[in-house]
PyMOL Python script that loads the backbone (N, CA, C, O; Angstrom):
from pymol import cmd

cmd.read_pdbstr("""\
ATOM      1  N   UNK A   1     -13.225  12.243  14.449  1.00  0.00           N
ATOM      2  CA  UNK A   1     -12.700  12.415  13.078  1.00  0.00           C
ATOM      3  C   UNK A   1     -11.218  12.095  13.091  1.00  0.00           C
ATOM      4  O   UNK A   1     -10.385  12.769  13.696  1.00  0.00           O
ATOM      5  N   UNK A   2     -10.979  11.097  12.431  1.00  0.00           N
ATOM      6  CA  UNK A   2      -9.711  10.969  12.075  1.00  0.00           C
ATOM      7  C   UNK A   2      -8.816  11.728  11.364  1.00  0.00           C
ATOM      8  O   UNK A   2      -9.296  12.304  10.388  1.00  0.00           O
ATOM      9  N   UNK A   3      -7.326  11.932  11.641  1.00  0.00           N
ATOM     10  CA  UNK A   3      -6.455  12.478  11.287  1.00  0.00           C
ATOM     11  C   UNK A   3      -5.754  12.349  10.146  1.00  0.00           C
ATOM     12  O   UNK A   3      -4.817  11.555  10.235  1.00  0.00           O
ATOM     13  N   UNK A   4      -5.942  13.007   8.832  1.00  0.00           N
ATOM     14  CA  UNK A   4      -4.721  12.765   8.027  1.00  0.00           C
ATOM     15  C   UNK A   4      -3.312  12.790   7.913  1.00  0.00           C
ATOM     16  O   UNK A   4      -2.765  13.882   8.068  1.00  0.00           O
ATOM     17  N   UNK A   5      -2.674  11.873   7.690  1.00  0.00           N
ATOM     18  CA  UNK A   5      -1.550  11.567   7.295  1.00  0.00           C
ATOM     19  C   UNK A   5      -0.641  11.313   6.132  1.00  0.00           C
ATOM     20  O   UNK A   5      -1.216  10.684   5.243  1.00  0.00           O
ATOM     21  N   UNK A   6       0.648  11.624   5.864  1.00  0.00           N
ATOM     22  CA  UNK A   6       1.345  11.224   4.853  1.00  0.00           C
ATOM     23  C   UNK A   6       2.131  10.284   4.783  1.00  0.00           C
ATOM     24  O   UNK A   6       3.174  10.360   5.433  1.00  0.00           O
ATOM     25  N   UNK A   7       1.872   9.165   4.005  1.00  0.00           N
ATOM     26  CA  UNK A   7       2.958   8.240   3.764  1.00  0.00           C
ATOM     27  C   UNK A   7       3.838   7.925   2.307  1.00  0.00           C
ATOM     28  O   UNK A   7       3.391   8.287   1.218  1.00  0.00           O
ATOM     29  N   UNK A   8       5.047   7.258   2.437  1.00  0.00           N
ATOM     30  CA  UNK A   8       5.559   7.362   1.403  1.00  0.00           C
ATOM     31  C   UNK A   8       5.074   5.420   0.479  1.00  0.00           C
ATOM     32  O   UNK A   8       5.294   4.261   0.832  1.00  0.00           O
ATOM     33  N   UNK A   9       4.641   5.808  -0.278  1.00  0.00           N
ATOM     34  CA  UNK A   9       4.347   4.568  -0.847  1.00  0.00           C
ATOM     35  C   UNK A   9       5.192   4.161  -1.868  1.00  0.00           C
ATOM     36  O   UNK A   9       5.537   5.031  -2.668  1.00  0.00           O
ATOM     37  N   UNK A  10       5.730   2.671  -2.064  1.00  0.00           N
ATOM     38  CA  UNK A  10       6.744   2.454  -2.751  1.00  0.00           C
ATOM     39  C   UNK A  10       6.193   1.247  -3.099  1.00  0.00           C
ATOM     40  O   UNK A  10       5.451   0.553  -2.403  1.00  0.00           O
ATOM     41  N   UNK A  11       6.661   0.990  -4.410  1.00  0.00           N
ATOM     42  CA  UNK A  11       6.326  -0.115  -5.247  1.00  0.00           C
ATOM     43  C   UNK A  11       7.235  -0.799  -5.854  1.00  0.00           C
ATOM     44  O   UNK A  11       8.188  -0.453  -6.552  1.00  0.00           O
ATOM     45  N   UNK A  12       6.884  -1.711  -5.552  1.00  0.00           N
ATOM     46  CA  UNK A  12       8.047  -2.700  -5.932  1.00  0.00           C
ATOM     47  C   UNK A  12       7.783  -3.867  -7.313  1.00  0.00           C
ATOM     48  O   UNK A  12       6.760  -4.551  -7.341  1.00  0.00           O
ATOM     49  N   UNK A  13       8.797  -3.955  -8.349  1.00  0.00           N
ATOM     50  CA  UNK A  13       8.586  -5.109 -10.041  1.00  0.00           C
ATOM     51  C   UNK A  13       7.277  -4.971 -10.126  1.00  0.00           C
ATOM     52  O   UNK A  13       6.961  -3.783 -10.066  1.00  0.00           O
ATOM     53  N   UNK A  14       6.122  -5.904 -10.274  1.00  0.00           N
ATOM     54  CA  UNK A  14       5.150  -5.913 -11.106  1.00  0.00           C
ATOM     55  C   UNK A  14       3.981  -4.468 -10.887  1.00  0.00           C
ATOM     56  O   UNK A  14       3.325  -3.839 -11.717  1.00  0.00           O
ATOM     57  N   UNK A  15       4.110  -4.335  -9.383  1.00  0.00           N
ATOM     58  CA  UNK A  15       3.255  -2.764  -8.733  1.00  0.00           C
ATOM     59  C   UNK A  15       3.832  -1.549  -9.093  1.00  0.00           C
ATOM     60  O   UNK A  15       3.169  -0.513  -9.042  1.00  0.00           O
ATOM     61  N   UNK A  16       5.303  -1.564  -9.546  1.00  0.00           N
ATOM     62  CA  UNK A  16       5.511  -0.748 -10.362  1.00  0.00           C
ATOM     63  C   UNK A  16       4.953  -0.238 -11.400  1.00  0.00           C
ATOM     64  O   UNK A  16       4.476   0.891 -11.510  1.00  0.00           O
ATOM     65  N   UNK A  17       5.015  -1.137 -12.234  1.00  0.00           N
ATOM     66  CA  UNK A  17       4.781  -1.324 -13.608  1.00  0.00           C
ATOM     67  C   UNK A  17       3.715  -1.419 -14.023  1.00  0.00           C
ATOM     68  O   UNK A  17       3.456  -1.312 -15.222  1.00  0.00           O
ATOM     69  N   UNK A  18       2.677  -1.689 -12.919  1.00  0.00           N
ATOM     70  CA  UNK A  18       1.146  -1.217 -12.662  1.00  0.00           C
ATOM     71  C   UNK A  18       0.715   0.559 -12.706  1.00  0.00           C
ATOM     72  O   UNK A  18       0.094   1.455 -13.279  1.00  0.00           O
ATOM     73  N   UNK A  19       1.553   0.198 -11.673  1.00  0.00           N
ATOM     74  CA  UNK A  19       1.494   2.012 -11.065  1.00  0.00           C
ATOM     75  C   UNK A  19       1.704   2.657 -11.727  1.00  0.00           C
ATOM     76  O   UNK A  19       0.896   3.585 -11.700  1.00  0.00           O
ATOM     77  N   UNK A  20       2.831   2.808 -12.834  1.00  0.00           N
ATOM     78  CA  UNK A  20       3.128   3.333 -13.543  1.00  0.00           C
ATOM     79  C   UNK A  20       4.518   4.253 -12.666  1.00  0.00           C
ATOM     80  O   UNK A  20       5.449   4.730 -13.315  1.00  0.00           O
ATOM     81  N   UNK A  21       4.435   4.370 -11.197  1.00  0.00           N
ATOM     82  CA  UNK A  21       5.617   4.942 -10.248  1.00  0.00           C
ATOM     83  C   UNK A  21       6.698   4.293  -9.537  1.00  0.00           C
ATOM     84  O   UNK A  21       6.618   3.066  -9.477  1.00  0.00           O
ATOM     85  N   UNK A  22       7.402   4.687  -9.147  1.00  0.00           N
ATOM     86  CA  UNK A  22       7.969   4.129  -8.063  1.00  0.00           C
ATOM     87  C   UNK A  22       7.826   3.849  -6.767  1.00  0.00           C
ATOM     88  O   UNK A  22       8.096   2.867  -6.075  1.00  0.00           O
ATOM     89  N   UNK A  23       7.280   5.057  -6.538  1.00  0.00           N
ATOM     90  CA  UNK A  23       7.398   5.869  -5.241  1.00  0.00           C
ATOM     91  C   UNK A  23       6.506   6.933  -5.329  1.00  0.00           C
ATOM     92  O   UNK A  23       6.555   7.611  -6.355  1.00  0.00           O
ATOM     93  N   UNK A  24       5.686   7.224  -4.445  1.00  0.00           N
ATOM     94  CA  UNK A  24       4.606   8.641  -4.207  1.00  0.00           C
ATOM     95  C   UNK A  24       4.450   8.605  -2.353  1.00  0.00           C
ATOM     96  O   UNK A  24       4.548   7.754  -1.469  1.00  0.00           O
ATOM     97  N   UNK A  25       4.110  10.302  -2.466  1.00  0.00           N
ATOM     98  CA  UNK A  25       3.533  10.204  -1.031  1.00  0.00           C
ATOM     99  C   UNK A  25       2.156  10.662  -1.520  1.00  0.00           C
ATOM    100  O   UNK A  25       1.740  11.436  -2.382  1.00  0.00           O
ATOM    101  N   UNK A  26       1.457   9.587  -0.296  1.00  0.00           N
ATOM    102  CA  UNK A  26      -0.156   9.764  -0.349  1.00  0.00           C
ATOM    103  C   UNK A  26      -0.872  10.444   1.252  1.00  0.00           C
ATOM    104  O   UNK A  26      -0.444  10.505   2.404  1.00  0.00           O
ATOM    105  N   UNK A  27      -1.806  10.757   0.756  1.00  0.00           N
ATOM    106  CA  UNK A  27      -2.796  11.194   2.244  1.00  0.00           C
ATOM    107  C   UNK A  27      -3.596  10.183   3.032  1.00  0.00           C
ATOM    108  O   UNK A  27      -4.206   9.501   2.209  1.00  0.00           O
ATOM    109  N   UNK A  28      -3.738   9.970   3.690  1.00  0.00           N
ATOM    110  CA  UNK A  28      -4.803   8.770   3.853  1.00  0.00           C
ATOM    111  C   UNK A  28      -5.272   8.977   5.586  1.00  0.00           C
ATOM    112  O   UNK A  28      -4.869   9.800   6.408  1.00  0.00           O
ATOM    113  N   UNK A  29      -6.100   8.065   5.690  1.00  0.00           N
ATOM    114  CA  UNK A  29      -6.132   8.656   7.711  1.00  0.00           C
ATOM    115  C   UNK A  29      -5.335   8.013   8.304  1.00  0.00           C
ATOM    116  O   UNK A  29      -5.059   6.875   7.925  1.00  0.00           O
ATOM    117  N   UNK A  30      -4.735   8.592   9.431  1.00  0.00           N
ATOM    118  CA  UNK A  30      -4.149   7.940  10.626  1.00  0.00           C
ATOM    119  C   UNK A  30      -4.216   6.715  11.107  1.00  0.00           C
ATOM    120  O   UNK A  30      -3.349   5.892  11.399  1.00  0.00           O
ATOM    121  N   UNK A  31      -6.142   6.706  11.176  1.00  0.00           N
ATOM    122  CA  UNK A  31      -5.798   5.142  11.490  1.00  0.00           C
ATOM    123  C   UNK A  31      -7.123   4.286   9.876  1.00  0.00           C
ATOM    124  O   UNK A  31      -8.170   4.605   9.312  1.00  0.00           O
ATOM    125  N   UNK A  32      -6.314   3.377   9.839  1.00  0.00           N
ATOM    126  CA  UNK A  32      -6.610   2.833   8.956  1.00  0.00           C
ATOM    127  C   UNK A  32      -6.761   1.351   8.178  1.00  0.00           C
ATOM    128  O   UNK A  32      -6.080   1.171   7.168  1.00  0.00           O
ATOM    129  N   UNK A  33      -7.292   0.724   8.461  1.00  0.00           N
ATOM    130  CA  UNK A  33      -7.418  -0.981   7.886  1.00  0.00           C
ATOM    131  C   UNK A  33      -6.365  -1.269   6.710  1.00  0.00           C
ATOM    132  O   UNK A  33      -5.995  -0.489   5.832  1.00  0.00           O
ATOM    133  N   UNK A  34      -6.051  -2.362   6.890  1.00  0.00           N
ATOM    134  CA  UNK A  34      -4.673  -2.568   5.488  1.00  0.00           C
ATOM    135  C   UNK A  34      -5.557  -2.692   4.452  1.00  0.00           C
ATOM    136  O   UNK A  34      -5.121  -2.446   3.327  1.00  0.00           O
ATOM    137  N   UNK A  35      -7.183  -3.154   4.629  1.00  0.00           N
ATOM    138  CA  UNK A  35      -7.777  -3.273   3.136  1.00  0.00           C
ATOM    139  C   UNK A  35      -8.048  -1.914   2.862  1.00  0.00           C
ATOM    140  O   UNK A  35      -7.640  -1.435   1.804  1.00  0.00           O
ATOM    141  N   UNK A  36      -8.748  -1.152   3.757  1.00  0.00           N
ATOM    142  CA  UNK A  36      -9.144   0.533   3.414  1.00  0.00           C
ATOM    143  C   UNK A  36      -7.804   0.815   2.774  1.00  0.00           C
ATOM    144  O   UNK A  36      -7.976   1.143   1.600  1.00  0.00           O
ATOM    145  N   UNK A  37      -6.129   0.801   3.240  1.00  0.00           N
ATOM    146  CA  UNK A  37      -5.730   1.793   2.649  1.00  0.00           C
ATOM    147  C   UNK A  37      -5.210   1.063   1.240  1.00  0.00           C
ATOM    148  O   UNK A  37      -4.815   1.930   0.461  1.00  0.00           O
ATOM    149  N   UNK A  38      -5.096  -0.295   0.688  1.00  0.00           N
ATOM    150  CA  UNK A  38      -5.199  -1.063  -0.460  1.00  0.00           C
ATOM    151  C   UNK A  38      -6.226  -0.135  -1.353  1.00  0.00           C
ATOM    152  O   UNK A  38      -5.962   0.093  -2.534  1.00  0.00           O
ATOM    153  N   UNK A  39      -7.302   0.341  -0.784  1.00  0.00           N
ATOM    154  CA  UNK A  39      -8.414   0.282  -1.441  1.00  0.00           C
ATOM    155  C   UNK A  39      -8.170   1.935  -1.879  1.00  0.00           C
ATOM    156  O   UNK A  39      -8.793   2.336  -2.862  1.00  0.00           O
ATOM    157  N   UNK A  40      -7.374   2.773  -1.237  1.00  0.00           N
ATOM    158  CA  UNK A  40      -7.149   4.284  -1.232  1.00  0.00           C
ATOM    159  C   UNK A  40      -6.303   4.051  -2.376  1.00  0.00           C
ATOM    160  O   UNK A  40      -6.720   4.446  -3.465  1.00  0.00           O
ATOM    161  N   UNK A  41      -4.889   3.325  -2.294  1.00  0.00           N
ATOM    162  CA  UNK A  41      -4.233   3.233  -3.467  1.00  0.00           C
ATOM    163  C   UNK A  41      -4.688   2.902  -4.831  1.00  0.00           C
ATOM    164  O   UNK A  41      -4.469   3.511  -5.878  1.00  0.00           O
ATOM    165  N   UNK A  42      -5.501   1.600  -4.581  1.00  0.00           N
ATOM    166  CA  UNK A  42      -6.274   1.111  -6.065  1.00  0.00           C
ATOM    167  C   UNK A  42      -6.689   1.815  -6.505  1.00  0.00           C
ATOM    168  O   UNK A  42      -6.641   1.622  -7.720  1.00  0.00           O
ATOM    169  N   UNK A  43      -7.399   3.117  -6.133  1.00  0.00           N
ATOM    170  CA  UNK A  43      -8.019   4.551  -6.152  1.00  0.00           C
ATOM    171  C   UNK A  43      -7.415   5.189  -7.277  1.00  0.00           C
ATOM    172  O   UNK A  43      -8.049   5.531  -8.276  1.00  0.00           O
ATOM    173  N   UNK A  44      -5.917   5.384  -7.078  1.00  0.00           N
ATOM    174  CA  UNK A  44      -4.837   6.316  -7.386  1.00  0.00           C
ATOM    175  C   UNK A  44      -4.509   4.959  -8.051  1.00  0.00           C
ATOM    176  O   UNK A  44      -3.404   5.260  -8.504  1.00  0.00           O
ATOM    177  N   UNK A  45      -4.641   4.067  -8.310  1.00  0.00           N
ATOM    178  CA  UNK A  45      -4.053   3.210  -9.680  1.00  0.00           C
ATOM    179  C   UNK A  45      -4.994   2.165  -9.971  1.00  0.00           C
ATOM    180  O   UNK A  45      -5.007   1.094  -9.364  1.00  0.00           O
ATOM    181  N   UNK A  46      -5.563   2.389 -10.642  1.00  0.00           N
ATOM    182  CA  UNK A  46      -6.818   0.808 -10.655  1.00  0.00           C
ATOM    183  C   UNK A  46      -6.404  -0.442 -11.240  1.00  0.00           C
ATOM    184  O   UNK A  46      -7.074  -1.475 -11.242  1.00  0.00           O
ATOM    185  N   UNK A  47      -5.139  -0.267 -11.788  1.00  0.00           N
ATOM    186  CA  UNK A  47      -4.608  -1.441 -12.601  1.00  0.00           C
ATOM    187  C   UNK A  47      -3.912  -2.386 -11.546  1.00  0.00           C
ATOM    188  O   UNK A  47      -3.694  -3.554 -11.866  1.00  0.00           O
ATOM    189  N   UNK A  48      -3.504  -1.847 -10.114  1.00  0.00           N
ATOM    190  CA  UNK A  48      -2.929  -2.353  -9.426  1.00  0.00           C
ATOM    191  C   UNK A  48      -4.412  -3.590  -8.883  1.00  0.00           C
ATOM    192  O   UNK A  48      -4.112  -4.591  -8.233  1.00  0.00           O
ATOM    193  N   UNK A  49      -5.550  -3.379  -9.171  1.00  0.00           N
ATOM    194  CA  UNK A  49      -6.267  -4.384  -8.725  1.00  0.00           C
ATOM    195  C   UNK A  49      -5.935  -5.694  -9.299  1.00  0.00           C
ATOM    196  O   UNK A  49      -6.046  -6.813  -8.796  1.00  0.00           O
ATOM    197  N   UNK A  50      -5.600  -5.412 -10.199  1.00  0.00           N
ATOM    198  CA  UNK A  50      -5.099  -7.423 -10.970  1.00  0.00           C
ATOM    199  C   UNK A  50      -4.161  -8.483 -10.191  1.00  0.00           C
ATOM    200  O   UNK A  50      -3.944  -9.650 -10.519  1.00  0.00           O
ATOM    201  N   UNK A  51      -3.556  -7.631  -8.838  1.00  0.00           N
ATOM    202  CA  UNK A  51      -2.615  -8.315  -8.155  1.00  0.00           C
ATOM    203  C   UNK A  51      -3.355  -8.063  -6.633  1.00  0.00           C
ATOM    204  O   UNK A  51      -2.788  -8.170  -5.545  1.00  0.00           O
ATOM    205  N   UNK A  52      -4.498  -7.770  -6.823  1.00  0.00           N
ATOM    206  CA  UNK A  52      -4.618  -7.708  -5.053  1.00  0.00           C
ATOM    207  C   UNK A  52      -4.558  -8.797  -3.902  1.00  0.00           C
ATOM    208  O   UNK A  52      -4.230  -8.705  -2.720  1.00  0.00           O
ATOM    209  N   UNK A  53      -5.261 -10.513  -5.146  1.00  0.00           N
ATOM    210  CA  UNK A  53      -5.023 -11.569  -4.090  1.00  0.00           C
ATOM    211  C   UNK A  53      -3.742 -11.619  -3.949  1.00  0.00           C
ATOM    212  O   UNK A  53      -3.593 -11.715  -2.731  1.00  0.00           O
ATOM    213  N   UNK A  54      -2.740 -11.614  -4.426  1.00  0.00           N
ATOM    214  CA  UNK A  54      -1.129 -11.916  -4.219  1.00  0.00           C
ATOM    215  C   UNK A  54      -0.045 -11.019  -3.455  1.00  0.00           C
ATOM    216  O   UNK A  54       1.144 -11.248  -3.232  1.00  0.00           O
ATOM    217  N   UNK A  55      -0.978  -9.751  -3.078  1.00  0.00           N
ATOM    218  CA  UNK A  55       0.187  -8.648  -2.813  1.00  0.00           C
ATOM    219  C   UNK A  55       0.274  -8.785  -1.596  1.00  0.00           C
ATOM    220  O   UNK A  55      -0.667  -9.199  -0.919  1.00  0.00           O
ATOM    221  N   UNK A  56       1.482  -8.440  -1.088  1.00  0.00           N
ATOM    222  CA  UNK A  56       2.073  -8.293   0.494  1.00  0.00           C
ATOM    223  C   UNK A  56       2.392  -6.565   0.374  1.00  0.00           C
ATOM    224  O   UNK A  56       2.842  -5.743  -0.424  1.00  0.00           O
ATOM    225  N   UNK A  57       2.035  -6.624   1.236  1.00  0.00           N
ATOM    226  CA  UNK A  57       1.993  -4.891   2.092  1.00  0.00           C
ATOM    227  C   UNK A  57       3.152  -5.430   3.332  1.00  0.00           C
ATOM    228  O   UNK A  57       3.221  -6.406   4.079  1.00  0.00           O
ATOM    229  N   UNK A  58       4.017  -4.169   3.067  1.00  0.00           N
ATOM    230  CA  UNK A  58       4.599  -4.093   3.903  1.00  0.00           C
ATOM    231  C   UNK A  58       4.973  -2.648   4.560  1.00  0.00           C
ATOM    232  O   UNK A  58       5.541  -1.769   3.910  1.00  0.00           O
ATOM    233  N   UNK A  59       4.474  -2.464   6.333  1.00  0.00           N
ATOM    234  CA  UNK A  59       4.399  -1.434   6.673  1.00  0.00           C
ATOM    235  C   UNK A  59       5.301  -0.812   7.514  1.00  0.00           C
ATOM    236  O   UNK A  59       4.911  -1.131   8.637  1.00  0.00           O
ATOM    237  N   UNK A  60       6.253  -0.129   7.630  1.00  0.00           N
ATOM    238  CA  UNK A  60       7.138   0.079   8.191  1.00  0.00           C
ATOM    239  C   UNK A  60       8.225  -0.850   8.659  1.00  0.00           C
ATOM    240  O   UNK A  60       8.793  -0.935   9.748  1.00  0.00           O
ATOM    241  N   UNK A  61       8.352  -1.486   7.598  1.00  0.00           N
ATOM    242  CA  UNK A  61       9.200  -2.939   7.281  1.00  0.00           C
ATOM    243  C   UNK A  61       8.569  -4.603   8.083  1.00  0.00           C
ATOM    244  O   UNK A  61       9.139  -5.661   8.348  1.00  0.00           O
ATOM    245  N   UNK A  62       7.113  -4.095   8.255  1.00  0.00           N
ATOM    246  CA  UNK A  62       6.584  -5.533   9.052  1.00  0.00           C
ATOM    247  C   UNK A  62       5.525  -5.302   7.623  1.00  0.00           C
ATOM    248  O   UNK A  62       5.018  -4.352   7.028  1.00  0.00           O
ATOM    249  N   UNK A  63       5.564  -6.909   7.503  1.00  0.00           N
ATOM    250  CA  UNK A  63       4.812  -7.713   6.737  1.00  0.00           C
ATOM    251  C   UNK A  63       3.247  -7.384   7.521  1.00  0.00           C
ATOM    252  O   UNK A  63       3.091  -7.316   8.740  1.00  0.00           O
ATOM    253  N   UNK A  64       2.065  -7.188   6.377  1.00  0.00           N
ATOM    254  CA  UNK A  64       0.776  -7.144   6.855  1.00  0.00           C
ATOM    255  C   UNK A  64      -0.330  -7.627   6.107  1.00  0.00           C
ATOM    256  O   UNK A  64      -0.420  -7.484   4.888  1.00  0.00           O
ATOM    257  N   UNK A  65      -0.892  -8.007   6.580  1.00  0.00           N
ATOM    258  CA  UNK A  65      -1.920  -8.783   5.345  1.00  0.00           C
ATOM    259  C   UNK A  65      -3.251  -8.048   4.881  1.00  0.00           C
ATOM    260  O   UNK A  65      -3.893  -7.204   5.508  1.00  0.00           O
ATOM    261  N   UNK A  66      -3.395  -8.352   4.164  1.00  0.00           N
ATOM    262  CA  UNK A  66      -4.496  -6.804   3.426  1.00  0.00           C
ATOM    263  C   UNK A  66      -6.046  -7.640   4.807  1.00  0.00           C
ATOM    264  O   UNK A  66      -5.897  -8.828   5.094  1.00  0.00           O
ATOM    265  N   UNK A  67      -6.968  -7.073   5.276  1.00  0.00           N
ATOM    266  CA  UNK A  67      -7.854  -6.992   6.490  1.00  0.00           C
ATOM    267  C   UNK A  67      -8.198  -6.483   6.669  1.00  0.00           C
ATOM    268  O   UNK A  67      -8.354  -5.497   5.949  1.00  0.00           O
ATOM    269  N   UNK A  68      -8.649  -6.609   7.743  1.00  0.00           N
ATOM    270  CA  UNK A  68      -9.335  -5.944   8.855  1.00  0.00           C
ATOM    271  C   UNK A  68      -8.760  -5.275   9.770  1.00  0.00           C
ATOM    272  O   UNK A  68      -9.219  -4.257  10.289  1.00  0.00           O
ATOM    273  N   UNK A  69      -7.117  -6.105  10.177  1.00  0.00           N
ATOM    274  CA  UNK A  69      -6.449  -4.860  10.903  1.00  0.00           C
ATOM    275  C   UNK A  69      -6.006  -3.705  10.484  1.00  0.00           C
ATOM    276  O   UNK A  69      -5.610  -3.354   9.373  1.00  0.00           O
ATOM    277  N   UNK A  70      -6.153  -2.896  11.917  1.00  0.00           N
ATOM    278  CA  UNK A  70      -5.794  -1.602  12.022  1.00  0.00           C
ATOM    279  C   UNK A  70      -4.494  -0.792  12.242  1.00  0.00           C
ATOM    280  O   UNK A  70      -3.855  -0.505  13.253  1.00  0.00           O
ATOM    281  N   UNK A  71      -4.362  -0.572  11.135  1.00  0.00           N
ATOM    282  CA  UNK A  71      -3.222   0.432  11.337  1.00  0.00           C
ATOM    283  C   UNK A  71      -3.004   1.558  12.129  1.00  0.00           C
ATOM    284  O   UNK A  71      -3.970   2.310  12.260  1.00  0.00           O
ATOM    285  N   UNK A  72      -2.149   1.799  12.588  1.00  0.00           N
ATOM    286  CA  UNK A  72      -2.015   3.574  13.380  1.00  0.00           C
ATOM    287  C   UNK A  72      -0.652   3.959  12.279  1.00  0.00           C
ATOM    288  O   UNK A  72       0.327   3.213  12.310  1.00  0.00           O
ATOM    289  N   UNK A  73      -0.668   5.064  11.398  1.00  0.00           N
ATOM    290  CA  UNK A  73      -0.143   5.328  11.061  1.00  0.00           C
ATOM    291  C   UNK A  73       0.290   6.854  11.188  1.00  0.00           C
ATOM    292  O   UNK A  73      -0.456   7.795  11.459  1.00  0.00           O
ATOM    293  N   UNK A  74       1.471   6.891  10.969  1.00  0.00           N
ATOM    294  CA  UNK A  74       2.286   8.109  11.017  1.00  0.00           C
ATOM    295  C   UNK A  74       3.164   8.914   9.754  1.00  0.00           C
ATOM    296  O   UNK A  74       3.990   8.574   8.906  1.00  0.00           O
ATOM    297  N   UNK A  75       2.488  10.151  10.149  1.00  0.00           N
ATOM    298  CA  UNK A  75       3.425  11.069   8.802  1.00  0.00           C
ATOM    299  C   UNK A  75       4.749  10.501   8.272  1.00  0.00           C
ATOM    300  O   UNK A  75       5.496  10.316   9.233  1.00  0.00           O
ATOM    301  N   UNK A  76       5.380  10.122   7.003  1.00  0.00           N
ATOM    302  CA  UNK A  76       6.868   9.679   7.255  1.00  0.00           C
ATOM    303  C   UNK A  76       6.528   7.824   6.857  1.00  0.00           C
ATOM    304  O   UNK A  76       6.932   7.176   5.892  1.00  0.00           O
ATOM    305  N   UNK A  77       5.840   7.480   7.768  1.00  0.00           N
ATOM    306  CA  UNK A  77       5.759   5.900   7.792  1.00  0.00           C
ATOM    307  C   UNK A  77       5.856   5.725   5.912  1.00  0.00           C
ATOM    308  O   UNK A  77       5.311   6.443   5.074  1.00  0.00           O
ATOM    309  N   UNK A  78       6.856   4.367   5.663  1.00  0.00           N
ATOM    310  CA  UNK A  78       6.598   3.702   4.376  1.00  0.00           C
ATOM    311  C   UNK A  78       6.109   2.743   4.368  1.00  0.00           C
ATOM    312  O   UNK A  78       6.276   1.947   5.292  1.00  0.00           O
ATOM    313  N   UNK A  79       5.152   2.420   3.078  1.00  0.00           N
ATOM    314  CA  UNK A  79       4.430   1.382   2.826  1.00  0.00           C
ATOM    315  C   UNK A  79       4.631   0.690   1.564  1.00  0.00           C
ATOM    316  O   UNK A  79       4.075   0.965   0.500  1.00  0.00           O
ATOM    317  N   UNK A  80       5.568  -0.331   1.801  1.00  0.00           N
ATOM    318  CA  UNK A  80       5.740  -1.091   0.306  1.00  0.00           C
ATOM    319  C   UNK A  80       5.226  -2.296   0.068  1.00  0.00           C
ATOM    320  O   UNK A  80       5.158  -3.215   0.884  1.00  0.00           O
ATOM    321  N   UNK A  81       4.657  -2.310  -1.660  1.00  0.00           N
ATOM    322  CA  UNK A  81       3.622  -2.955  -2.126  1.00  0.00           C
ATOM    323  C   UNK A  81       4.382  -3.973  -2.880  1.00  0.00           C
ATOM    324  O   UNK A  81       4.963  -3.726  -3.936  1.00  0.00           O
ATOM    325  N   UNK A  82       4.355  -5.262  -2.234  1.00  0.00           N
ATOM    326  CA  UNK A  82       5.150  -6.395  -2.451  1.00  0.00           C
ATOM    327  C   UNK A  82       4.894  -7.130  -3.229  1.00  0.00           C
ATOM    328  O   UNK A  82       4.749  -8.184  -2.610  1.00  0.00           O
ATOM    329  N   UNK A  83       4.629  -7.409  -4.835  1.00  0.00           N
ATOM    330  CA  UNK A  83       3.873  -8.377  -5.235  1.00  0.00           C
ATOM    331  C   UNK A  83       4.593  -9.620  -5.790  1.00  0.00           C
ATOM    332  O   UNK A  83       5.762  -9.555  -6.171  1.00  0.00           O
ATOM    333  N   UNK A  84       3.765 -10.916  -5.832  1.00  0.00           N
ATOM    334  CA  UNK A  84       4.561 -12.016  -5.547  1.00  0.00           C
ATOM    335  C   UNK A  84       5.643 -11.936  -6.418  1.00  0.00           C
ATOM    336  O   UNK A  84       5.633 -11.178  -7.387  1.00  0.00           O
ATOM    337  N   UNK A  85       6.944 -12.952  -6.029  1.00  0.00           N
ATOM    338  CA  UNK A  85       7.873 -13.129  -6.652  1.00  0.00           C
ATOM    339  C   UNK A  85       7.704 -14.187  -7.512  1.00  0.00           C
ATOM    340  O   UNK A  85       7.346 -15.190  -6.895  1.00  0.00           O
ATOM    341  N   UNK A  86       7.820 -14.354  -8.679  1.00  0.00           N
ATOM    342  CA  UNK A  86       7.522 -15.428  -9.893  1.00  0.00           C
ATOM    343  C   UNK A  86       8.802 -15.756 -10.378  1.00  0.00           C
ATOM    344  O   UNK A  86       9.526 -14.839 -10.766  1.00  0.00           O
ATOM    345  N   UNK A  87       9.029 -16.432 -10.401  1.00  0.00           N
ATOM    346  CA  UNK A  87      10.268 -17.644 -11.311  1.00  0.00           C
ATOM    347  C   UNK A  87      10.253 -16.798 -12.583  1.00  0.00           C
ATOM    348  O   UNK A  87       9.393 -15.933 -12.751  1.00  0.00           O
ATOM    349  N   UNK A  88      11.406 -17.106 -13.659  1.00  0.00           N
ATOM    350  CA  UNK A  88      11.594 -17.249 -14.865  1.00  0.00           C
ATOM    351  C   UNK A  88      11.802 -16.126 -15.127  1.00  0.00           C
ATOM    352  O   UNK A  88      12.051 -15.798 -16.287  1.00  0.00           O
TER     353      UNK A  88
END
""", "prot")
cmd.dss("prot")
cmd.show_as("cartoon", "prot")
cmd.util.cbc("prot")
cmd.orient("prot")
């Protein structure tokens, strides 16, 4: 059984404005796939699905691509939700 954890999730221009937040801390497990924990957030915001092909996750300041890989995450760790940058 995996371990829960807290992270601070931060959103950045359009995932904002999705989210409706800035910033939250969430629960999620320890260890965890970048799509599972995409899929924990969409949870806690469903509007954020309109940007899922485009978004960059970024996890403790390394770039990650939503997958299959596995995260090990830690209480504290931030996770910011990058969505593309658009002109104009």
């Amino acid at each position: 059984l995996t371990s829960l954890c807290f992270v601070v999730t931060l959103y950045f221009a359009r995932s904002a404005e999705l989210a409706g937040v800035r910033s939250e801390i969430i629960s999620v497990p320890q260890q965890i796939t970048s799509l599972q924990l995409w899929e924990e957030i969409v949870k806690r915001h469903p509007r954020l699905a309109a940007i899922e092909d485009q978004v960059v996750f970024a996890v403790r300041q390394q770039y990650v691509l939503l997958g299959d890989q596995l995260l090990v995450l830690q209480s504290g760790d931030e996770v910011a939700i990058i969505p593309p940058i658009s002109g104009g």
